[in-house]
C-alpha positions in Angstrom: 48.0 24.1 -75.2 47.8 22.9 -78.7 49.6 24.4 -82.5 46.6 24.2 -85.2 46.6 26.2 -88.6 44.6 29.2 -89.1 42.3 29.9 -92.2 45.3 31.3 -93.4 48.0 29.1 -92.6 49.8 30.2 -90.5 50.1 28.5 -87.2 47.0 29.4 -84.8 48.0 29.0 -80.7 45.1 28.2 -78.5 45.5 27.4 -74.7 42.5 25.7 -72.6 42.5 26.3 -68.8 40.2 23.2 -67.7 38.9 22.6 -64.1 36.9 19.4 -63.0 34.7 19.4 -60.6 34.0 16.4 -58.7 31.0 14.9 -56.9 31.3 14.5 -53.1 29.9 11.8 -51.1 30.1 11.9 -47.1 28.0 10.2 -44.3 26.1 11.7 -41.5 26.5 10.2 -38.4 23.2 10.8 -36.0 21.9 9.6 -32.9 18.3 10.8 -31.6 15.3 10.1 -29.1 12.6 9.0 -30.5 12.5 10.5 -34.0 15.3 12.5 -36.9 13.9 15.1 -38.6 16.7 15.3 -41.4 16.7 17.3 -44.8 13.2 17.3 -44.5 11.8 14.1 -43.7 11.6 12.9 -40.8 12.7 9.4 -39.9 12.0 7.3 -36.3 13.8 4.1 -37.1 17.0 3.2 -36.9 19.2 2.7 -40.3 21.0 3.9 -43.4 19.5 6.5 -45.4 21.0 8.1 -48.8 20.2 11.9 -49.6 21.6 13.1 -52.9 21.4 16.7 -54.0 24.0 19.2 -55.0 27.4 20.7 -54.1 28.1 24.2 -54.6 30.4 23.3 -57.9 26.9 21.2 -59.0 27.8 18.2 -59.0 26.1 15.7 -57.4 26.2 15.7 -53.4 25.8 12.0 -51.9 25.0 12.2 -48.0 24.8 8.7 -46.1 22.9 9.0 -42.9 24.1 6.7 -40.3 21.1 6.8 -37.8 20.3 5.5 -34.3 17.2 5.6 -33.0 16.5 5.8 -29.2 13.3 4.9 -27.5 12.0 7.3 -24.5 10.7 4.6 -22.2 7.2 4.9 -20.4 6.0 2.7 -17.3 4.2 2.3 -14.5 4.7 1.4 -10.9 2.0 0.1 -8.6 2.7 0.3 -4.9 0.7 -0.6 -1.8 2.3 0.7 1.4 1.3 1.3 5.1 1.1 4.9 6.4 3.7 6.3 3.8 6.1 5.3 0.5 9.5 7.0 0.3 9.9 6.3 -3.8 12.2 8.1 -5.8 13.7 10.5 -3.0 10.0 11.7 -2.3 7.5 10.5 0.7 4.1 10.0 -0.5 1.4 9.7 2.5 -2.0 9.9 0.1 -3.1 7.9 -2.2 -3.0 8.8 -5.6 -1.0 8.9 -9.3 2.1 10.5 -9.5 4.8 11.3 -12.2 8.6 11.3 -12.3 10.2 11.8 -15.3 13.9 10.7 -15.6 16.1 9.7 -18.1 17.4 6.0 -19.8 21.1 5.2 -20.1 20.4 6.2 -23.5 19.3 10.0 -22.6 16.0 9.7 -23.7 13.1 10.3 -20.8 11.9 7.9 -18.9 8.6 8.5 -17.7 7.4 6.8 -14.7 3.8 6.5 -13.4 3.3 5.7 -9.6 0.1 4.3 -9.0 -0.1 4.5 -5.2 -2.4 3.0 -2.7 -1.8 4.2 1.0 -3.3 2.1 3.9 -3.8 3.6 7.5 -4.9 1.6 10.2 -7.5 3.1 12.8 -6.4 2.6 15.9 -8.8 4.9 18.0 -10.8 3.1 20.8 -14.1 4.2 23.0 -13.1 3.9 26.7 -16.3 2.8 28.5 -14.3 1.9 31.5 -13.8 -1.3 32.3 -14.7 -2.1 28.6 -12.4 -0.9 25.7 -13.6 -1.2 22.1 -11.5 -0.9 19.2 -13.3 1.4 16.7 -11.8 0.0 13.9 -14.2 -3.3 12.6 -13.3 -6.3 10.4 -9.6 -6.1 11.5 -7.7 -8.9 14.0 -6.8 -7.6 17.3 -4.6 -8.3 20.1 -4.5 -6.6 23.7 -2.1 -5.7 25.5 -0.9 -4.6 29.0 0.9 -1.6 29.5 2.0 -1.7 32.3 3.9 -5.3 31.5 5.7 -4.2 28.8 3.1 -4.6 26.3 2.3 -8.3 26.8 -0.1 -9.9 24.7 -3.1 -10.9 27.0 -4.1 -14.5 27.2 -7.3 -14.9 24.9 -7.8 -11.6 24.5 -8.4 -11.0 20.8 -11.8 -9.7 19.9 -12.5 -6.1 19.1 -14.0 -5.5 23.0 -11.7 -6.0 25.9 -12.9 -5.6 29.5 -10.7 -5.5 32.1 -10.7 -7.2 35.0 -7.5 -5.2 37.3 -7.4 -1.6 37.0 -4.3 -0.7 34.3 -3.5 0.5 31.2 -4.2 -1.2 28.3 -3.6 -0.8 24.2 -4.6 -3.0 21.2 -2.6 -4.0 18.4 -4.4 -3.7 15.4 -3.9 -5.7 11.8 -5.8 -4.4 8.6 -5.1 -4.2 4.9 -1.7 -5.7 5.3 -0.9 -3.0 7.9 0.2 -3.4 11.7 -0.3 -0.6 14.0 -1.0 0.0 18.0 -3.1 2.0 19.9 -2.1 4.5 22.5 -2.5 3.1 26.1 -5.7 3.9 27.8 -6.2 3.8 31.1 -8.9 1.6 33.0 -9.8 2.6 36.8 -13.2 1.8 38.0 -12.4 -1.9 38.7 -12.5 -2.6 42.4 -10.8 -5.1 44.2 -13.5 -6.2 46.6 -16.1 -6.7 43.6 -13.6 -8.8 42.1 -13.6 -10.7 45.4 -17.5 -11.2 45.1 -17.1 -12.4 41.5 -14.5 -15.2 42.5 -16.9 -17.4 43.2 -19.1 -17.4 39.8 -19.0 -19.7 37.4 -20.2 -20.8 34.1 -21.2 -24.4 33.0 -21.5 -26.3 30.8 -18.1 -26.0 28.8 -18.2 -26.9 25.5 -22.3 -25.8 25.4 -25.0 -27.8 23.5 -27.6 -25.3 23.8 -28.5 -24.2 27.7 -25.6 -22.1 29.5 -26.0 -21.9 33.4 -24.6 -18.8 35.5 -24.2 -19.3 39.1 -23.9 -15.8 40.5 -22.3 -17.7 44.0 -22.4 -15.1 46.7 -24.1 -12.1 44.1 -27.7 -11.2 45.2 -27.9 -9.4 41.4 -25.7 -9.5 38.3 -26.1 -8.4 34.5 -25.3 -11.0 32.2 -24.1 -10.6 28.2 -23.1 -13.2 25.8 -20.6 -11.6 23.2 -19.0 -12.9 20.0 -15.1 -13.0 19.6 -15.4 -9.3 18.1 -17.4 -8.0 21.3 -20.2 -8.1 19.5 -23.5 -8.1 22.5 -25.6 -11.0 21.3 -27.8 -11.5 24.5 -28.1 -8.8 27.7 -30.1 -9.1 30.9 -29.1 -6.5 33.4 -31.3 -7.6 36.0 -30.4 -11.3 37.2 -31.4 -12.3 40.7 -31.5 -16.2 40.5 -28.8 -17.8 42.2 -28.0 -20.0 39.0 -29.5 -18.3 36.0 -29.9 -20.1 32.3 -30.2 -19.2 28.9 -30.7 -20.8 26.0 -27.9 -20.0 23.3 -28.8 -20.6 20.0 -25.9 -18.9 17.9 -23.9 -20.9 15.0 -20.7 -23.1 16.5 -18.0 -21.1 17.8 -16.3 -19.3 20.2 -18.1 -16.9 22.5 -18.1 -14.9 26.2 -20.5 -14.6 28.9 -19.8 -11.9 31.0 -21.1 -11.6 34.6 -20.7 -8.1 35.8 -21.5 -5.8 39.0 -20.9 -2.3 40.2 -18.8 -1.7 36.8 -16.4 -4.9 37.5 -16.8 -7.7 34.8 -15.7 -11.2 35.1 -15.5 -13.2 32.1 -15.5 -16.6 31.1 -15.0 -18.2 27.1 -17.5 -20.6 26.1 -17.2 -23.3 23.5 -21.1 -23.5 21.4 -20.9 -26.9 19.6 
């Protein structure tokens, strides 16, 4: 209130009622995934950001935004498994791509890509009794009896087995990394007095330079083969007579089998070609 003189004067009273208004400043504290979209603009970077507009006395309005920026993350995760992949509380038995989306320790998603590859191992086999072939090729192979707990056989590792006792038999199979073992099959036609008559042939020489002999010992008749290590039939005659029969083997150094066989019974012998 202040005492002034009028155009008169006399003294003139005149009271002001002021009111300030202030401006007003406050910070925004925000935390987001990826990007802020935030008065209208949007931001995708974490920092400090001023915004100034107008209160509702206005004055000047000063906002501070106090920002944090989380990433969502994005990867991928290539597995090669046998059979079947238990990942991420799911079993996968096909190959393929699949996508689980999670989230970080910040909250943001987490996007995973499997890229899955499934390997199965064949382990059929054609039974052409005494002979069992494995019909899966290229793979490593071991034989097995059955009926003795599943014990390896003794030399028995190419993809053709022939047996030379009447049994059951099964092949383990190894391929793309993957193990797995066939059912046993069983092998009946092999007869214990044949076997007798083929005691008494034999193969020579061992190692072989070039010229095998087969003496067919108390055999009138025999078929002869010559197989690689993955029973592959290189040389057949089904019709030998001679009581020592040659051939001339002219396959690369390795390991091989002549097989002397009657009446469905098979002996075989493994040959060294230098």
């Amino acid at each position: 209130m202040d005492t002034i003189l009028g155009s008169t004067g006399c003294d003139s009273i005149m009271t002001i009622t002021l009111t300030i208004n202030i401006p007003t400043t406050s910070t925004d504290i925000q935390t987001a995934c990826d990007s802020l979209v935030w008065n209208g603009m949007t931001y995708n970077t974490s920092g400090t950001y001023t915004w100034v507009g107008m209160n509702a006395a206005g004055c000047d309005s000063t906002v501070t935004l106090d920002l944090t920026i989380n990433n969502s993350v994005t990867s991928t995760d290539v597995q090669t498994a046998c059979d079947s992949l238990v990942w991420n509380g799911m079993t996968y038995t096909t190959s393929g791509t699949y996508i689980w989306i999670g989230s970080t320790t910040t909250g943001c998603d987490s996007t995973v890509t499997l890229d899955l590859t499934i390997n199965t191992v064949d382990v059929s086999v054609t039974n052409n009794d005494p002979s069992i072939t494995a019909n899966a090729s290229g793979a490593m192979y071991v034989w097995l009896d059955c009926d003795n707990g599943n014990a390896p056989i003794a030399g028995e590792t190419g993809q053709m087995f022939t047996a030379t006792a009447n049994g059951n038999y099964a092949v383990e199979i190894t391929n793309n990394g993957c193990v797995d073992t066939s059912a046993c099959t069983p092998i009946v036609t092999v007869s214990l007095e044949d076997l007798d008559a083929l005691g008494d042939v034999t193969v020579y020489p061992n190692p072989v330079d070039n010229i095998v002999n087969v003496e067919l010992g108390s055999l009138e008749s025999a078929s002869v083969r010559l197989l690689d290590v993955n029973g592959k039939v290189l040389f057949l005659n089904e019709n030998v007579n001679n009581s020592v029969y040659t051939f001339e083997m002219n396959q690369e150094p390795g390991v091989y089998f002549v097989e002397v066989s009657t009446n469905n019974n098979v002996k075989r012998f493994k040959v060294v070609k230098n």
